[in-house]
C-alpha positions as CSV (number, residue, x, y, z in Angstrom):
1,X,91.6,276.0,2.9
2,X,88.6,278.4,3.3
3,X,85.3,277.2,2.0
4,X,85.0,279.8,-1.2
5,X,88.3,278.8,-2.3
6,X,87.4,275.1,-2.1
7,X,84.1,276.3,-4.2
8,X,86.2,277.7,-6.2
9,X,88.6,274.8,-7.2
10,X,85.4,272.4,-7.2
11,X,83.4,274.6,-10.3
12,X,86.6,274.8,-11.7
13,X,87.5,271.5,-12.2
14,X,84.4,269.7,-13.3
15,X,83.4,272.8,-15.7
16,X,86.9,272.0,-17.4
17,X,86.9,268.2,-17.1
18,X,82.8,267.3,-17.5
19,X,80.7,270.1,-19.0
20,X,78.2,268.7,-20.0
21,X,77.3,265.7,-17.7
22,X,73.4,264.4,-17.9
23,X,71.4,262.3,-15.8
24,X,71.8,258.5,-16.4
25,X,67.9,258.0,-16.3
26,X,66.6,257.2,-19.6
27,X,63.7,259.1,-20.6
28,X,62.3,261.1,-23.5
29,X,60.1,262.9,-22.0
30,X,59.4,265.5,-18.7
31,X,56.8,262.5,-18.0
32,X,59.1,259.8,-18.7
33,X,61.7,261.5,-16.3
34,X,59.3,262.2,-13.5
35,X,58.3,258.2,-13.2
36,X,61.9,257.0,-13.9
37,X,63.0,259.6,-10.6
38,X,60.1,258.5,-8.6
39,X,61.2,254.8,-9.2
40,X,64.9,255.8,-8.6
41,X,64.4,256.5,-4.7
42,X,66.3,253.8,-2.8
43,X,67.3,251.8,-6.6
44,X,69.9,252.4,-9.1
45,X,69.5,254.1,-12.4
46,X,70.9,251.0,-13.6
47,X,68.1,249.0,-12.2
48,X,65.5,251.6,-13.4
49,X,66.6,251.7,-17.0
50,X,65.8,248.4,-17.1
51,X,62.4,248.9,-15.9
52,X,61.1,251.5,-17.4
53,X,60.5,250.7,-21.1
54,X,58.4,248.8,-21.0
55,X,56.6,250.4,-18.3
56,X,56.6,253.5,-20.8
57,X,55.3,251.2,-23.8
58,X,52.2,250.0,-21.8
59,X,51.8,253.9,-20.0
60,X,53.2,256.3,-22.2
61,X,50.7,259.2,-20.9
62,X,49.5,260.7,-17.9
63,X,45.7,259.9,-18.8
64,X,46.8,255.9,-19.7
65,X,48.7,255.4,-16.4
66,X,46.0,257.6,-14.5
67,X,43.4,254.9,-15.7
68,X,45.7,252.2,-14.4
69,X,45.5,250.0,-11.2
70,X,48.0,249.8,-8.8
71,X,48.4,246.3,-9.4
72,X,49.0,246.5,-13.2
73,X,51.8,248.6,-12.0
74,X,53.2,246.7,-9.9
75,X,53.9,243.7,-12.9
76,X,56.3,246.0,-14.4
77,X,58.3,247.6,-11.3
78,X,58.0,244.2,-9.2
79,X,62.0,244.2,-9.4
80,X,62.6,247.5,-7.8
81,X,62.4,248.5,-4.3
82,X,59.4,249.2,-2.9
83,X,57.4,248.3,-5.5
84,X,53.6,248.3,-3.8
85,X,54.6,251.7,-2.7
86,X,55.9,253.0,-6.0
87,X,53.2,251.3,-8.5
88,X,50.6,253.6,-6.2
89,X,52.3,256.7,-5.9
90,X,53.3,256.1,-10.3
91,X,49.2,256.3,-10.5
92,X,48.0,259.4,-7.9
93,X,50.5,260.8,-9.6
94,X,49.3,260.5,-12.9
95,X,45.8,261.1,-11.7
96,X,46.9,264.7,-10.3
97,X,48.7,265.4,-13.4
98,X,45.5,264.8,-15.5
99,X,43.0,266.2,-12.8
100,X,45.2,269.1,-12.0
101,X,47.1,270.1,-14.0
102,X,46.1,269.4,-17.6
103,X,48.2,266.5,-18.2
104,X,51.5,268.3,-18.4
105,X,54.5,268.1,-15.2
106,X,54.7,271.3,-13.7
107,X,57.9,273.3,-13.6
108,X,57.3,274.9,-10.2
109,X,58.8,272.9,-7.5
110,X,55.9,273.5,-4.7
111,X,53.3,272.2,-7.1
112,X,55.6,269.5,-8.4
113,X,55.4,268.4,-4.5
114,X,52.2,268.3,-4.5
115,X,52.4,265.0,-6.4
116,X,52.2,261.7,-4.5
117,X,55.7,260.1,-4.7
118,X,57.7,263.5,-5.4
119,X,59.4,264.8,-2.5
120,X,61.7,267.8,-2.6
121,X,64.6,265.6,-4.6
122,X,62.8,264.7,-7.4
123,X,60.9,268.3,-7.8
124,X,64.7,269.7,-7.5
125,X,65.8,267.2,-10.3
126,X,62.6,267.9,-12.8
127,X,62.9,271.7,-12.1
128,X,66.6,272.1,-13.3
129,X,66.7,268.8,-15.5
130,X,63.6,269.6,-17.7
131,X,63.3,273.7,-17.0
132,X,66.9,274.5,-16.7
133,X,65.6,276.1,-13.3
134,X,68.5,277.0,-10.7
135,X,67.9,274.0,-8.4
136,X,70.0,271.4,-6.6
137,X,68.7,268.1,-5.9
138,X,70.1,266.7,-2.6
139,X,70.2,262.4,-2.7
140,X,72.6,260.6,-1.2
141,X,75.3,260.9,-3.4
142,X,74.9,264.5,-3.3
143,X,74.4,264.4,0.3
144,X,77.9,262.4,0.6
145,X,80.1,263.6,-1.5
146,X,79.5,267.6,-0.6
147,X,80.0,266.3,3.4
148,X,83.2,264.4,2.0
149,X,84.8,267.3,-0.1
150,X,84.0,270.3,2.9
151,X,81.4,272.1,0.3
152,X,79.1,271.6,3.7
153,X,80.0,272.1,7.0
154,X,78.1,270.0,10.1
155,X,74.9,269.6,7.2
156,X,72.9,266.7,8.9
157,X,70.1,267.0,6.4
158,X,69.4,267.0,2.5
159,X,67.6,270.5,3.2
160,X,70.8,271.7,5.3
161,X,73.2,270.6,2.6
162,X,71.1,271.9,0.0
163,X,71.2,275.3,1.3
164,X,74.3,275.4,2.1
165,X,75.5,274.3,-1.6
166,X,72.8,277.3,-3.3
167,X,74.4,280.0,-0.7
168,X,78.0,279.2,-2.0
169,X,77.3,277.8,-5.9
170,X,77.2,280.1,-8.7
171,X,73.7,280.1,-9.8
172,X,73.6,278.9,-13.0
173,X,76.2,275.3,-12.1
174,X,73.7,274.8,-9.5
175,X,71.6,272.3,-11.9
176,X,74.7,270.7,-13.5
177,X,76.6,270.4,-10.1
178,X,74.0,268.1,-8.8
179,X,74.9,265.2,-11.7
180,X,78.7,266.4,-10.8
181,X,78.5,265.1,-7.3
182,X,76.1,262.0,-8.3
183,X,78.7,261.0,-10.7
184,X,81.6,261.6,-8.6
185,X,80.0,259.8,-5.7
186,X,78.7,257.1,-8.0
187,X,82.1,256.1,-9.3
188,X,84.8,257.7,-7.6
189,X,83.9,258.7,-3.9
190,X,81.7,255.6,-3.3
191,X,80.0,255.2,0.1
192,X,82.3,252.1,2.0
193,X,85.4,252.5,0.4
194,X,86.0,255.7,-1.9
195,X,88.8,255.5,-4.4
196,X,90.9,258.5,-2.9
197,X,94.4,257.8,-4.4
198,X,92.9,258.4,-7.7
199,X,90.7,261.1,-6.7
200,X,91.4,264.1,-9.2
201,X,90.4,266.5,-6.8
202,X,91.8,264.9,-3.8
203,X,94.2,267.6,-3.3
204,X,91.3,270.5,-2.3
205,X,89.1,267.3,-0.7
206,X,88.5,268.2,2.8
207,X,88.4,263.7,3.5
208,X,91.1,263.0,2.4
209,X,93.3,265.5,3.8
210,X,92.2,264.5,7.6
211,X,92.1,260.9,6.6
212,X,95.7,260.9,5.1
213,X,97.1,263.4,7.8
214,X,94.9,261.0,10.5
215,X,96.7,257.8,8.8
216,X,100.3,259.4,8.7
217,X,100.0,260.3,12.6
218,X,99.4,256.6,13.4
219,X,101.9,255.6,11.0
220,X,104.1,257.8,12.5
221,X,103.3,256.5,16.1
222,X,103.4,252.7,14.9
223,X,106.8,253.4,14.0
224,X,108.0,255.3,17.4
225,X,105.9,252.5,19.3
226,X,108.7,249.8,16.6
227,X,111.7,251.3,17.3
228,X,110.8,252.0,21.2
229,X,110.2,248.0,21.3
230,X,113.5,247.6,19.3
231,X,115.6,249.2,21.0
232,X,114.4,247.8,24.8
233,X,115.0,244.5,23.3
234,X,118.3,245.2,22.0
235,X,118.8,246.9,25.8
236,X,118.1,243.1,27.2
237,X,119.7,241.2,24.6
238,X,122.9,243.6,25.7
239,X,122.7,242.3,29.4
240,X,122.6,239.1,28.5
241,X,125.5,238.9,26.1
242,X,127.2,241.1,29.3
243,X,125.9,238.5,32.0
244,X,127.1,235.6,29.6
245,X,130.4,237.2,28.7
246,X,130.9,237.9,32.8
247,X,129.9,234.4,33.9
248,X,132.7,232.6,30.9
249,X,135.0,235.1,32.6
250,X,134.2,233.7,36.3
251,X,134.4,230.0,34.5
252,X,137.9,230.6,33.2
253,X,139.4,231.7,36.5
């Protein structure tokens, strides 16, 4: 199957089977989402959303989290990873948002990396969550799950992947196909041991038509290997019912 084609059956389906699918983050708002997404690196959503209110309750603005320390931060994310990491990148953050730019999240994805903690995932995820921008956040989900299905070919990196998936994505599914691909990998094509035989799209998945062709080759072989061991035993069992049947022979004359 040619790679457009495959494209093609991927918008397809999820436009028809989940329009409308939304991150799993709760927030309410752009600065809500932007610390829930910094916190998500490395942790489920799961995880965060159980976090995050009352982080949001003691910090629900830039200018109160800017005037935070570290450690005050730290009290409320202590159960997610890397929390000394996180609890200082949550306030230079805020600082820059207050300092820099006014106290409002920026919608451009260069200045939104500017931020400490925000690499080029979570700018992606702001820009086409909270601006409807056309971008693709690339995690590892994403990352995956596009590998897994053939959307990418030989893509060793989040930035290689993402290009690949903007060349070949219709511009405007590019911000909705990101929490396709999150959700597929989060639930069907899992990272040790993805569900295939329920897979809805397993029939255009690039996976699981070399895994199942792999797996019905040695099936096939395990079988030739059987019946090539069956029938050199039957071979031997034939010489000795001949060598018994000659020697009673020999005995009776």
């Amino acid at each position: 199957m040619l790679k457009p084609e495959r494209y093609r059956h991927f918008v397809d389906y999820f436009s028809k089977h989940q329009p409308n699918p939304v991150t799993e983050l709760h927030y309410s708002s752009p600065f809500q989402l932007l610390i829930a997404v910094i916190l998500s690196a490395q942790c489920t959503d799961k995880r965060i959303n159980q976090v995050t209110p009352p982080l949001f309750e003691q910090f629900p603005t830039p200018d109160a989290l800017a005037a935070a320390l570290p450690e005050e931060v730290f009290n409320y994310i202590r159960s997610v990873s890397y929390p000394n990491n996180k609890a200082k990148h949550l306030v230079g953050m805020a600082k820059m948002l207050v300092e820099v730019f006014k106290s409002e999240v920026p919608s451009d994805i260069n200045d939104l990396q500017k931020l400490p903690g925000v690499g080029r995932k979570t700018a992606n995820v702001i820009a086409s969550v909270v601006f409807d921008l056309p971008a693709i956040a690339v995690d590892t989900h994403v990352f995956r799950v596009a590998n897994r299905i053939g959307l990418t070919t030989n893509a060793r990196t989040p930035l290689a992947v993402e290009k690949q998936l903007t060349e070949y994505l219709p511009k405007e599914t590019l911000g909705i196909a990101h929490h396709w691909l999150i959700l597929h990998g989060r639930y069907i094509c899992v990272a040790r041991s993805p569900k295939c035989e329920i897979c809805p799209i397993n029939w255009f998945c690039k996976y699981y038509e070399r895994s199942h062709t792999e797996a019905a080759l040695l099936k096939a072989e395990s079988l030739k290997t059987k019946k090539a061991r069956d029938l050199k035993k039957k071979k031997q069992l034939n010489i000795i019912s001949r060598e018994l049947k000659k020697r009673s022979v020999d005995k009776d004359i």
